[in-house]
C-alpha positions, 0 to 999 in steps of 0.5 A: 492473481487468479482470472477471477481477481483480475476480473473482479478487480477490473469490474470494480475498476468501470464503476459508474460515475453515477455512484461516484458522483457524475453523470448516469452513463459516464466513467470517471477516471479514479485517483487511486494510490497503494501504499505498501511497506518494501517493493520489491518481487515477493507475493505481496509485491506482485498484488501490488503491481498486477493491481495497479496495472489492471486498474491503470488499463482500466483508465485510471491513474495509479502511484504506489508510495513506499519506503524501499524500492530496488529496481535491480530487484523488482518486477519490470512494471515499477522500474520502466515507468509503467506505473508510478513509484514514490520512494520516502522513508529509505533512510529510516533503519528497517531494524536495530541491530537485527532486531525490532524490525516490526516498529522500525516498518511502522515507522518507515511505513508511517512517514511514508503515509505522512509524504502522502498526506502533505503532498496535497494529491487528491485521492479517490481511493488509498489501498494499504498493505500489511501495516495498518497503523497509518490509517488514522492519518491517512484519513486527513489525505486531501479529498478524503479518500476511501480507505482499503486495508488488505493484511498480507501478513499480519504481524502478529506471526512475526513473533511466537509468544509462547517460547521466549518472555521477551519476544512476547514481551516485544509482540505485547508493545505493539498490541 
């Protein structure tokens, strides 16, 4: 992340407790959860991560939920215990044999938010990253959340609709 980022995510971060309901002059310290698809060392990961550790520095708590995380390939933060990291849905398939890759990460990435609504942990604030389609259940997270959707990725550039009538086909299911 640019200093710029870090540093507006860092203001973002010390908002007055007045605006989230204390006392005028006085921080509180956030709940804050990322859910994200497959941690690994990618761009998107390291979003993720430098996210959560300016906000951790910050004072706030952070956990990062997920359906797949390798801590032989993943930055030194989410296998040292820096921050925390909630691995549920790794045994759902991340494809059928190579292909529908797209519904299979809606569903890892589906149960994976359904873990982080019945663990009953009050959030202040939910980021989700790159699969949107678990934001009307996170809506029932205890404490109801402010909700942040960030699109990395979108998966409409997962398939080319014009040179193939099934991938077409396949990208229309999930419109």
């Amino acid at each position: 992340l640019s200093p710029v980022c870090l540093g507006s995510l860092r203001r973002a971060a010390s908002i007055n407790a007045e605006y989230m309901g204390g006392r005028k002059g006085k921080k509180r310290t956030w709940n804050v959860a990322f859910l994200h698809p497959d941690l690994g060392i990618g761009g998107a990961e390291r979003l993720v991560v430098n996210s959560g550790k300016c906000l951790q520095d910050a004072g706030h708590k952070v956990t990062i939920y997920t359906a797949f995380h390798d801590p032989e390939r993943s930055f030194k933060a989410t296998r040292d215990g820096t921050l925390n990291v909630e691995v549920y849905g790794n045994f759902l398939p991340r494809g059928i044999f190579g292909r529908c890759m797209v519904v299979c990460a809606i569903m890892r990435n589906f149960w994976t938010a359904l873990r982080l609504v019945v663990s009953r942990e009050k959030y202040d604030v939910i980021f989700v990253d790159q699969i949107s389609h678990n934001i009307p259940l996170l809506r029932f997270a205890t404490g109801r959340p402010k909700i942040l959707f960030y699109c990395h990725f979108p998966d409409q550039l997962l398939t080319d609709r014009k040179k193939h009538l099934l991938r077409g086909g396949y990208r229309w299911t999930l419109a």
